[in-house]
Backbone as a chain_set.jsonl record, in Angstrom:
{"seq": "XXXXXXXXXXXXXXXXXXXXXXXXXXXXXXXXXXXXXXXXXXXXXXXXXXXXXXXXXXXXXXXXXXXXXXXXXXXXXXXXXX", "coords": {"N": [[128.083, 129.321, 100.708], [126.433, 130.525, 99.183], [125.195, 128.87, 97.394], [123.898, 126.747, 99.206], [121.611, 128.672, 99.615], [120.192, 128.659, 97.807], [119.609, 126.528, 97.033], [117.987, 125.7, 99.371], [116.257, 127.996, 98.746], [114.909, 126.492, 96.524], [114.199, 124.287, 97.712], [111.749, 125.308, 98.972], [109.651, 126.713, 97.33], [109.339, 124.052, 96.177], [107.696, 123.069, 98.162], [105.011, 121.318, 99.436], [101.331, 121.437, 99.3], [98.098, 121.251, 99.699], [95.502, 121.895, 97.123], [92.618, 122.931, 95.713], [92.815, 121.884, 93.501], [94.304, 119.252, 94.117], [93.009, 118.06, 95.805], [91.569, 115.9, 95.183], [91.986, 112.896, 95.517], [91.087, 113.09, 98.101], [88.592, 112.963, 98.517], [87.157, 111.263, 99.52], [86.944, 111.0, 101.892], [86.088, 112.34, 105.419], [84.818, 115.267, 107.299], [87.02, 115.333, 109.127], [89.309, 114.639, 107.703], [89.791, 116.822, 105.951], [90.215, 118.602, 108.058], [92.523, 118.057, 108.512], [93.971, 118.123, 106.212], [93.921, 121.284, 106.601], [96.024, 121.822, 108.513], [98.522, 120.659, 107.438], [98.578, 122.058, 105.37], [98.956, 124.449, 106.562], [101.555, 124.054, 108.2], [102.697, 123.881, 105.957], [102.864, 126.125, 104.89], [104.325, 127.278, 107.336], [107.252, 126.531, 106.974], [107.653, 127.248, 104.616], [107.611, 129.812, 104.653], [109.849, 130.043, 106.901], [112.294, 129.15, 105.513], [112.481, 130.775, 102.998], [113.581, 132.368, 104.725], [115.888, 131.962, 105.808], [117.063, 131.294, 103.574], [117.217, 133.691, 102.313], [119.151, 134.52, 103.994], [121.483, 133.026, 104.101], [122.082, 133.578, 101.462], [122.289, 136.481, 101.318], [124.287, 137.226, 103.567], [126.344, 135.41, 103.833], [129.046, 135.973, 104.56], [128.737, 137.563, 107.122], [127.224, 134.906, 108.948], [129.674, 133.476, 108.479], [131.779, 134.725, 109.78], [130.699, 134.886, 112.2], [130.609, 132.336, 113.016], [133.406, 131.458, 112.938], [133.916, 133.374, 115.376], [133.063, 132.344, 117.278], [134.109, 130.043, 117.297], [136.712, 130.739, 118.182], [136.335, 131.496, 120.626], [135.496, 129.461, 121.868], [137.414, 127.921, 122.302], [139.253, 129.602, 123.13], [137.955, 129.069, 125.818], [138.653, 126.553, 126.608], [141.318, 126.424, 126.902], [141.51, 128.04, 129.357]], "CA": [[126.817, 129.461, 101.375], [124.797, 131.046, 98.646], [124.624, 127.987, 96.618], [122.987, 126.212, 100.474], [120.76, 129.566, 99.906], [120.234, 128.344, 96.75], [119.46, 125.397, 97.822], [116.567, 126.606, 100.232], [114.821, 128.095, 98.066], [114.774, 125.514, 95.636], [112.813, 123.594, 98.148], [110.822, 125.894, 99.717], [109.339, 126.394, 96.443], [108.774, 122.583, 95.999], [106.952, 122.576, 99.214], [103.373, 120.55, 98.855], [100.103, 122.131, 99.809], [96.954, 121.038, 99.095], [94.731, 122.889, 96.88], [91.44, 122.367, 95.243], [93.156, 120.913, 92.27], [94.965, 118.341, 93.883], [91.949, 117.466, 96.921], [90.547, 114.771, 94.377], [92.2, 112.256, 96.197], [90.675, 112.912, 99.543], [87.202, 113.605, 98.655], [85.451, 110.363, 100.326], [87.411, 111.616, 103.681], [85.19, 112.87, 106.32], [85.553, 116.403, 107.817], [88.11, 115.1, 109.79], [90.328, 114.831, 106.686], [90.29, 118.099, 105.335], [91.36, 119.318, 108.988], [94.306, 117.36, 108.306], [94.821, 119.27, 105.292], [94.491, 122.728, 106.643], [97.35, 121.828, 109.593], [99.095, 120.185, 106.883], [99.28, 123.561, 104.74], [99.42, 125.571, 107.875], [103.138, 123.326, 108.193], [103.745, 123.626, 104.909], [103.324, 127.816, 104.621], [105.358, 128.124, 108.354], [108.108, 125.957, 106.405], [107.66, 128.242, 103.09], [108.413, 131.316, 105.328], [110.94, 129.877, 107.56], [113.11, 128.58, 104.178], [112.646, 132.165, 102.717], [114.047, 133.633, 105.369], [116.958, 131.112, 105.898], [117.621, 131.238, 102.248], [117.671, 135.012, 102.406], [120.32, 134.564, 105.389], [122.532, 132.127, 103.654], [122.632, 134.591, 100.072], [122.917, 138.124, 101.295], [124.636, 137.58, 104.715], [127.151, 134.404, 104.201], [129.965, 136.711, 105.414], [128.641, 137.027, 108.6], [127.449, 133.748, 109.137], [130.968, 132.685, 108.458], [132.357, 135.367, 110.505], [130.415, 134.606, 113.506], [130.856, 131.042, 113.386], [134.684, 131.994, 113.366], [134.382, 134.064, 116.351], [132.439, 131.41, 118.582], [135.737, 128.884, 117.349], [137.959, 131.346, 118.674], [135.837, 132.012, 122.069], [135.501, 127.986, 122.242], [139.225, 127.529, 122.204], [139.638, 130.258, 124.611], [137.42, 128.646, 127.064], [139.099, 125.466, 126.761], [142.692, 126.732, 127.841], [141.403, 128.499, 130.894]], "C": [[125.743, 129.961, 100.418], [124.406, 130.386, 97.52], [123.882, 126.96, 97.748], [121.548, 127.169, 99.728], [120.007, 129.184, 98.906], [119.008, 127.305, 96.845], [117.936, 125.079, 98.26], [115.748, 126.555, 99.633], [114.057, 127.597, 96.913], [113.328, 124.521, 96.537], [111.733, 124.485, 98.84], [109.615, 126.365, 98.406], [108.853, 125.098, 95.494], [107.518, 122.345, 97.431], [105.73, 122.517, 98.647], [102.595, 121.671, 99.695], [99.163, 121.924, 99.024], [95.975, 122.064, 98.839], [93.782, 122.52, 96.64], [91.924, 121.803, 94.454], [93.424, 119.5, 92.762], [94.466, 117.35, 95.638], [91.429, 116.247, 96.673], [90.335, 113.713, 94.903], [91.554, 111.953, 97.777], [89.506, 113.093, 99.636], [86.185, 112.366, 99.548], [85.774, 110.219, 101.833], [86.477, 112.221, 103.834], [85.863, 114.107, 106.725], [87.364, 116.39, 108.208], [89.711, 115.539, 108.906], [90.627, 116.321, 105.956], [90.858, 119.35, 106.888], [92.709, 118.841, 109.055], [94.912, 118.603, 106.704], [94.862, 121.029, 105.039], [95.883, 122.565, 107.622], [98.315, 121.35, 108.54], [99.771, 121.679, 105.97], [99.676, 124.481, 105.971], [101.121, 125.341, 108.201], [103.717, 124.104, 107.254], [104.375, 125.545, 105.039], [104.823, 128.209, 106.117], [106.35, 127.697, 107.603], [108.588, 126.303, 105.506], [108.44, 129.382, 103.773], [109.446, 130.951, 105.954], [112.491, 129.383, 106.252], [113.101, 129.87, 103.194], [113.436, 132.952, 103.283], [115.757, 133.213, 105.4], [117.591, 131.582, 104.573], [117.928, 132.429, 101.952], [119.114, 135.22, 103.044], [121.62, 134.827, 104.872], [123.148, 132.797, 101.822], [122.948, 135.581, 100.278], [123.914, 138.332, 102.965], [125.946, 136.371, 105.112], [128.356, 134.793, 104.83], [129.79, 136.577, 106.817], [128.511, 136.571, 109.238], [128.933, 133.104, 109.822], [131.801, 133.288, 109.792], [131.85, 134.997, 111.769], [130.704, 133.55, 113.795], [132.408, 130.572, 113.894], [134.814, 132.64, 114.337], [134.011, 133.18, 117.801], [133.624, 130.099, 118.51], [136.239, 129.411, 118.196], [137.652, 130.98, 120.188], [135.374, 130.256, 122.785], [136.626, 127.546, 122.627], [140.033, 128.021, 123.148], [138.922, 129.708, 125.568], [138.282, 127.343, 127.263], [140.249, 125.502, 127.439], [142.778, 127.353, 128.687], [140.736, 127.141, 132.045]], "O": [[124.532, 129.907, 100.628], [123.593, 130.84, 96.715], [123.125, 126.188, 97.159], [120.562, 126.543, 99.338], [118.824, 129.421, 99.151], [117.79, 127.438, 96.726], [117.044, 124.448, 97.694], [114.791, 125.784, 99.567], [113.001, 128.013, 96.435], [112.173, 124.226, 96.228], [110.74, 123.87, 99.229], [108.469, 126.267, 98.846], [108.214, 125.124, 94.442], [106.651, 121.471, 97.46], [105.293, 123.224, 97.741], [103.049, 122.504, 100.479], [99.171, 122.26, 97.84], [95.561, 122.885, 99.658], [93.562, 121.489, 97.275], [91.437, 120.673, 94.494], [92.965, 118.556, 92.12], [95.076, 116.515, 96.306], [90.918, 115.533, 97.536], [89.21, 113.23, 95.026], [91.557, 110.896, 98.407], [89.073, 113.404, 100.745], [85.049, 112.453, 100.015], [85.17, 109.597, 102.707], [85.841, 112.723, 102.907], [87.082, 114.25, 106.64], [88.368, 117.001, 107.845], [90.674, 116.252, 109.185], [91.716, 116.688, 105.515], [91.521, 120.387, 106.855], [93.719, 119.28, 109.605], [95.804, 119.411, 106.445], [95.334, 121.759, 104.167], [96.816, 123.316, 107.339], [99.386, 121.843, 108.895], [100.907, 122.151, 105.931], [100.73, 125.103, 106.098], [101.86, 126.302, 108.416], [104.734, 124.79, 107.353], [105.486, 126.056, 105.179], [105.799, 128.955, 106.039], [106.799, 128.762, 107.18], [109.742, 125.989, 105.213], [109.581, 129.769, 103.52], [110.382, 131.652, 105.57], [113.66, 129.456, 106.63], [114.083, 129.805, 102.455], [113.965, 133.951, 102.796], [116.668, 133.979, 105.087], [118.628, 132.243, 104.596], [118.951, 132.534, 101.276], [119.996, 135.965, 102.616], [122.431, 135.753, 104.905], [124.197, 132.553, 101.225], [123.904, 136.005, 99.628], [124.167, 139.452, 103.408], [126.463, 136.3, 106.227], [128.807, 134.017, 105.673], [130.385, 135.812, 107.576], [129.037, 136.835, 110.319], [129.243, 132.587, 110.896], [132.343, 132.58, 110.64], [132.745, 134.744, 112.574], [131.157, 133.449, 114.935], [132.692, 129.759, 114.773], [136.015, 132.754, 114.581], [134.472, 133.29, 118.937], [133.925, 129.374, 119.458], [136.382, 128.749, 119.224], [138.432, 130.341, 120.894], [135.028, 130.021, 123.943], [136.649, 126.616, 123.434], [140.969, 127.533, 123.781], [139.518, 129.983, 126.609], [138.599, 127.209, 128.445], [140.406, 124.809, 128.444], [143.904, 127.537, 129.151], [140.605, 127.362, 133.249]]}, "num_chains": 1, "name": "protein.A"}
């Protein structure tokens, strides 16, 4: 799990977001277009934080992950034979 975590934050760190540098492209867009590219970063940052946190999860907590996922087998298995 903490090469997944790994993983993560590999992309969450690739994630796009338009800045002034890289607007050049969209400059003969109308307003309209640059509200596309604040919702577009607004995505990208919830996606930055949510992949931070994940990736945090999946490096300092893969134990319990594992462990829980092992305890909802067990409690699956027991429901099944009642």
């Amino acid at each position: 799990m903490t090469d997944s975590g790994d993983a993560v934050h590999l992309i969450k760190q690739r994630t796009p977001r338009f800045e002034g540098w890289n607007l050049a492209p969209l400059a003969g867009l109308p307003v309209v277009g640059l509200m596309f590219t604040n919702r577009f970063n607004t995505i990208a940052d919830t996606w930055s934080d949510s992949a931070r946190i994940l990736g945090d999860l999946l490096r300092k907590d893969a134990t319990k992950v594992a462990l829980s996922a092992h305890n909802y087998r067990l409690a699956e298995q027991a429901n099944r034979k009642n």
